[in-house]
Backbone as numpy.savetxt, mean C-alpha at the origin, in Angstrom:
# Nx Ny Nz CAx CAy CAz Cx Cy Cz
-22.93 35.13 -14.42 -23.73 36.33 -14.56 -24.90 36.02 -15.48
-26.04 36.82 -15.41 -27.07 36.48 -16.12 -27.62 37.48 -17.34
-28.07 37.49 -18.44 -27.87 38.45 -19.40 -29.04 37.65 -20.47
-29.83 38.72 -20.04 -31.41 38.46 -20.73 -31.78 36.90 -20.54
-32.34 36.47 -19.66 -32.97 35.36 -18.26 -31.91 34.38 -18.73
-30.72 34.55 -19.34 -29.96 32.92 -19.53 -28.25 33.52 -18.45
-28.00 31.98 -18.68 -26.73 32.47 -17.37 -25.23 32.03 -18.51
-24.71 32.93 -18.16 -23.61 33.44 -19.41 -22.31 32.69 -18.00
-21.63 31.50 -18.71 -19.87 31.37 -17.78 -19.05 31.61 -18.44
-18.43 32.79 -17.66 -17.59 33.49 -18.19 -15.92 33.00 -17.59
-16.01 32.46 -16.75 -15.03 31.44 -16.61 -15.09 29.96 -16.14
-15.28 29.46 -17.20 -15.67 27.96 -16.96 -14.72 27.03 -16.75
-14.46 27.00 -15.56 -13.44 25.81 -15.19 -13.82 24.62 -15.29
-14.65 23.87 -16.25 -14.93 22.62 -16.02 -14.14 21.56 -16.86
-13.80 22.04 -17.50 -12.72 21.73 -18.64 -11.68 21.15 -18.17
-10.94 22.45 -17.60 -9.52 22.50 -16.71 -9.69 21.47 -15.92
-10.89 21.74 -14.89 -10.76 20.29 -13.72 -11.21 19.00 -14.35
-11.43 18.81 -15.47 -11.99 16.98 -15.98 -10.46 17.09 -16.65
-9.56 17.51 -17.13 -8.26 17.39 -17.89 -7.01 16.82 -16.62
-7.48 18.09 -15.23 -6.52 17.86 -14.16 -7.04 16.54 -13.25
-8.10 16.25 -12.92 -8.40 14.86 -12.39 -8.68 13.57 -12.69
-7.90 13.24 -13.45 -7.05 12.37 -13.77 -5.82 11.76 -13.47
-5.14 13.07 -13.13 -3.61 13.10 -13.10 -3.85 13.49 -11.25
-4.54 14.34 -10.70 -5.01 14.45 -9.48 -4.92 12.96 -8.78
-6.08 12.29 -9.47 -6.46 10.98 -8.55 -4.77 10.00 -8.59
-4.45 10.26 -10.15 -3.41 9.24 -10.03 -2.20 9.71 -8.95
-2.33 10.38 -9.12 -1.19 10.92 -7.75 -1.58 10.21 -6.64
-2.46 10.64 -5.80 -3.16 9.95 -4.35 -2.86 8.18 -4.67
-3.72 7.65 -5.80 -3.06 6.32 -6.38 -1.84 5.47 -6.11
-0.89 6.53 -6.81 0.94 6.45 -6.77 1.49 6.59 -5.40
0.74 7.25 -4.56 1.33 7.96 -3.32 0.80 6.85 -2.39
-0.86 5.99 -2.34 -0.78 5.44 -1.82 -0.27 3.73 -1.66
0.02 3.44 -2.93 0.72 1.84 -3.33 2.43 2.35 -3.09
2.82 3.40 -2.73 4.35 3.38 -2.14 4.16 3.36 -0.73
3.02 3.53 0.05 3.00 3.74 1.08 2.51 2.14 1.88
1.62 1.42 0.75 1.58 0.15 1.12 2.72 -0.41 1.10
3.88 -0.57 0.06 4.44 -1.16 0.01 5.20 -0.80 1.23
5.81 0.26 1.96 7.07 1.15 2.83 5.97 0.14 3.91
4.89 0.15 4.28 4.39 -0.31 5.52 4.54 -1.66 5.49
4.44 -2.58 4.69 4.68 -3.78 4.37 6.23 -4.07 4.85
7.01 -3.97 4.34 8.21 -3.58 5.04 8.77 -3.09 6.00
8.34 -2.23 6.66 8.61 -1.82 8.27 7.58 -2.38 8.82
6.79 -3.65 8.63 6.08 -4.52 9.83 7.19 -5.41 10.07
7.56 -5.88 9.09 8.84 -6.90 8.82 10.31 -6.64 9.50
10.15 -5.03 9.75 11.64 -4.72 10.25 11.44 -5.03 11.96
10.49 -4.83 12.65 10.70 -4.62 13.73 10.92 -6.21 14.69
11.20 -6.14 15.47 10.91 -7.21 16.88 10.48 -8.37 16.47
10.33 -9.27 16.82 8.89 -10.19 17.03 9.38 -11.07 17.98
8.27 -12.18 18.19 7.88 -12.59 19.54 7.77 -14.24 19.75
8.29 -15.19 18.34 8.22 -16.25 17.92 9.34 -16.96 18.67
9.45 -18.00 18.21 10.64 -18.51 18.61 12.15 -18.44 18.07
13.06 -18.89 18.96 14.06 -18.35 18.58 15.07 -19.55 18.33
15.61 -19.78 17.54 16.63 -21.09 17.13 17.99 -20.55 16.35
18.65 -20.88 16.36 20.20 -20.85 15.38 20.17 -21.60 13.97
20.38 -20.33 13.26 20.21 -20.60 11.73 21.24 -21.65 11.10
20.89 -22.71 11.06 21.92 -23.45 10.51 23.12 -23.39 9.83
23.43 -22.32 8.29 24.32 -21.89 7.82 25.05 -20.98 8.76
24.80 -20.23 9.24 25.56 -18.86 9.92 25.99 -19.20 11.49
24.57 -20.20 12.06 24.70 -20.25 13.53 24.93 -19.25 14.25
24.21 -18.22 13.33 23.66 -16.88 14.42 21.66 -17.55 14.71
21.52 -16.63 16.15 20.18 -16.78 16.23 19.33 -16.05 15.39
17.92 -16.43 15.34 16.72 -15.95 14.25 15.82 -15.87 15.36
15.41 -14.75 15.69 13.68 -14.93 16.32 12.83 -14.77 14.94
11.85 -15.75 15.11 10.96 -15.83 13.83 9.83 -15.27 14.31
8.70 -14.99 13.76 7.32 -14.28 13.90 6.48 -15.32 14.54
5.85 -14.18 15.65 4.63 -15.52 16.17 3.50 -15.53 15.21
2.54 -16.56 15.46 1.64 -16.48 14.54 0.98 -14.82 14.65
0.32 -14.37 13.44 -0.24 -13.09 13.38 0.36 -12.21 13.26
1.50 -12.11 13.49 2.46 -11.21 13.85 3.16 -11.00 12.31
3.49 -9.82 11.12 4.38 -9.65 10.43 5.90 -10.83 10.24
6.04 -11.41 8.77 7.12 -11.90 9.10 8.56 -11.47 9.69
9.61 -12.41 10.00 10.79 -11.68 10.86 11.48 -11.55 9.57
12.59 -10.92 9.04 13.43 -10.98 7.94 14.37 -11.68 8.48
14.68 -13.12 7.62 15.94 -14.00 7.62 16.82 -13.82 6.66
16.24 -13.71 5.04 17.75 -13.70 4.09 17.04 -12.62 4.19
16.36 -11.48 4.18 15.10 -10.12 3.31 15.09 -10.78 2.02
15.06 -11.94 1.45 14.24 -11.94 -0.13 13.03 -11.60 0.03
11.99 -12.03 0.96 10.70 -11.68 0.87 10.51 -9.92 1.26
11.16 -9.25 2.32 11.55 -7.86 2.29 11.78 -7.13 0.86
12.40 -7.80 0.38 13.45 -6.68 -0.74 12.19 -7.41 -2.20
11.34 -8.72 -2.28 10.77 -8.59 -3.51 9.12 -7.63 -3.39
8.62 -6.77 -2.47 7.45 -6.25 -2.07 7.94 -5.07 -3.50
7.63 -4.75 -3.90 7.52 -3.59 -5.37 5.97 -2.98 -5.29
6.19 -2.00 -6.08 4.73 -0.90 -6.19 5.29 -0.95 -7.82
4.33 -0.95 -8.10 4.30 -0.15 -10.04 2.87 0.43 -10.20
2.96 1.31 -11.05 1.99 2.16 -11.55 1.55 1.03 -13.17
0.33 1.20 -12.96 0.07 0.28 -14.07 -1.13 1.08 -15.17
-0.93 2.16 -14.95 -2.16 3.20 -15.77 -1.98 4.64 -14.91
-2.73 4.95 -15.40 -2.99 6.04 -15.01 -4.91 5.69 -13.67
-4.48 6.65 -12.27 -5.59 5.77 -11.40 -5.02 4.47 -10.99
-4.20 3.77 -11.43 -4.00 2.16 -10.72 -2.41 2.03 -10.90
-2.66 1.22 -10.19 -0.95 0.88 -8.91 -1.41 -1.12 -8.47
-0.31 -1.11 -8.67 0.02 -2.52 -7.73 0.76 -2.34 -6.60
0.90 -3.60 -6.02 1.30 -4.07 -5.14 1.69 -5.70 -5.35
2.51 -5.58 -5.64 3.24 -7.39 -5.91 4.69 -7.83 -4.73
4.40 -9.44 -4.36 5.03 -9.80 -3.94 5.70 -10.80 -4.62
6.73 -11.18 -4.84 7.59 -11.95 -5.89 8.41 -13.22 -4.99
8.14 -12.95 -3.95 8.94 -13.49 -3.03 7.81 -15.50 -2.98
8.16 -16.72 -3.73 6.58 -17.63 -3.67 6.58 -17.84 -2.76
7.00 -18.09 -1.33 6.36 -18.13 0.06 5.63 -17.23 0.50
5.55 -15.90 0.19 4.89 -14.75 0.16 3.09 -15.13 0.53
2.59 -15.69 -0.24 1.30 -16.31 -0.25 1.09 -16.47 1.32
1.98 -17.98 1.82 1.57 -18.65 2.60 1.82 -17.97 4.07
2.70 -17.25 3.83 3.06 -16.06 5.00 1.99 -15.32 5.32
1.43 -14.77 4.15 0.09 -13.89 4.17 -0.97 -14.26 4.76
-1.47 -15.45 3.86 -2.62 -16.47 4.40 -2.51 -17.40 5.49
-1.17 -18.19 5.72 -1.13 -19.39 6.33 -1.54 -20.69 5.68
-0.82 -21.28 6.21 -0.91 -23.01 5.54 -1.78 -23.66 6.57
-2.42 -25.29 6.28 -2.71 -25.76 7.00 -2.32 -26.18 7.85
-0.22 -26.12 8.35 0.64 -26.03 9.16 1.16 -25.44 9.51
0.53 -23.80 8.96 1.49 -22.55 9.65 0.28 -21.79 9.65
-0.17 -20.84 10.58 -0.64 -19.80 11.15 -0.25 -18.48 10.22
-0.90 -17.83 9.96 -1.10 -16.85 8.65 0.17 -15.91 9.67
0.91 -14.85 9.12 2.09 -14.01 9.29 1.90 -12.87 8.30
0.41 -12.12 7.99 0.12 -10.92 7.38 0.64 -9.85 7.66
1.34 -9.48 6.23 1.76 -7.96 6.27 1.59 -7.17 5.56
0.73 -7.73 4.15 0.37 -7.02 3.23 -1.30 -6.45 3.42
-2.05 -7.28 3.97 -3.48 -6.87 4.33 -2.98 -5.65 5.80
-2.44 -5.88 6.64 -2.16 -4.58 7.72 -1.75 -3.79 6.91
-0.86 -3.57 6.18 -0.09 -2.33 5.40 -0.72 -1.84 4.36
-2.33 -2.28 3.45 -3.42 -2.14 2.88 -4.24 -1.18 4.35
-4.76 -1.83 5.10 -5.98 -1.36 5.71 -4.79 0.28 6.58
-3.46 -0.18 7.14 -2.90 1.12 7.50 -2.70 2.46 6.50
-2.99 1.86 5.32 -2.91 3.06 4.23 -4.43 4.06 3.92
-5.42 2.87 3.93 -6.55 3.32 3.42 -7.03 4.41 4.14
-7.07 4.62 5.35 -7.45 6.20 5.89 -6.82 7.20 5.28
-5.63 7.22 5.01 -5.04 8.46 4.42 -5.71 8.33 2.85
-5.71 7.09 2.39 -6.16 7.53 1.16 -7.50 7.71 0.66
-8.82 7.43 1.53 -10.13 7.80 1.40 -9.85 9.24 1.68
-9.10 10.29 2.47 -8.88 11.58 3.27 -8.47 12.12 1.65
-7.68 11.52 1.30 -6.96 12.85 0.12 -8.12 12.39 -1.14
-8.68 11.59 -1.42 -9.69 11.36 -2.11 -10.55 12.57 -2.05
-11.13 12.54 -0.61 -12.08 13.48 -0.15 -11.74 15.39 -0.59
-10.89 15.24 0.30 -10.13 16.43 -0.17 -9.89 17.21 -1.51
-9.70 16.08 -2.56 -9.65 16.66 -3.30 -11.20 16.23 -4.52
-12.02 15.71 -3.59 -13.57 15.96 -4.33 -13.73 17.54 -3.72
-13.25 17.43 -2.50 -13.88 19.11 -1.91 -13.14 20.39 -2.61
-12.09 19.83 -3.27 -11.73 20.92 -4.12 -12.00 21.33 -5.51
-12.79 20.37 -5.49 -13.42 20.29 -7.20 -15.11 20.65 -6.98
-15.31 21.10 -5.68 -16.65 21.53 -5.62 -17.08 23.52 -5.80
């Protein structure tokens, strides 16, 4: 409202929203490094299309991953070490603990890259530029 030519806020939310977005963004943050990690892991659960041999200890069969393709889970150590942590407030990891992890990702100069952490990155990022957005449009 305006009151002799100056403009009087009489409820100034600007306060409230620089205190709440913070904790806003870190949410979307938190929400989306669990969602990398869950996708990282269900590339790994499904099918694949590699070859297939009998695991020496067990002498059950293994279909392994073709090149490009998500790795297959043989023991899940590389499955079960994918973790998310919150490391601030706004930031999140994504760690793999598993040391073959790397070469699975990238590929060796004798193995053909088996990425599941860059697909399960780029499958997240639409949802998380969207709630970004969303909630700039609610702070407008």
């Amino acid at each position: 409202m305006t009151k002799g030519g100056r403009i009087v806020l009489s409820d100034n939310i600007i306060p409230q929203l620089r205190k709440r977005l913070p904790a806003a963004v870190d949410a979307v943050v938190q929400k989306t490094a669990a969602e990398v990690e869950k996708n990282a892991k269900e590339a790994m659960e499904g099918p694949k299309h590699g070859r297939t041999y009998r695991v020496s200890k067990t002498g059950k069969p293994h279909t392994a991953s073709a090149p490009g393709e998500a790795p297959a889970i043989d023991t899940g150590l590389l499955h079960s070490s994918i973790m998310h942590y919150r490391e601030g407030v706004g930031k999140a990891s994504v760690d793999v603990y598993a040391d073959y992890g790397r070469d699975l990702e990238f590929g060796t100069r004798k193995m053909a890259a088996r990425p599941f952490l860059r697909p399960a990155i780029e499958a997240a990022a639409k949802a998380f530029f969207e709630a970004l957005r969303q909630l700039e449009n609610r702070l407008k």
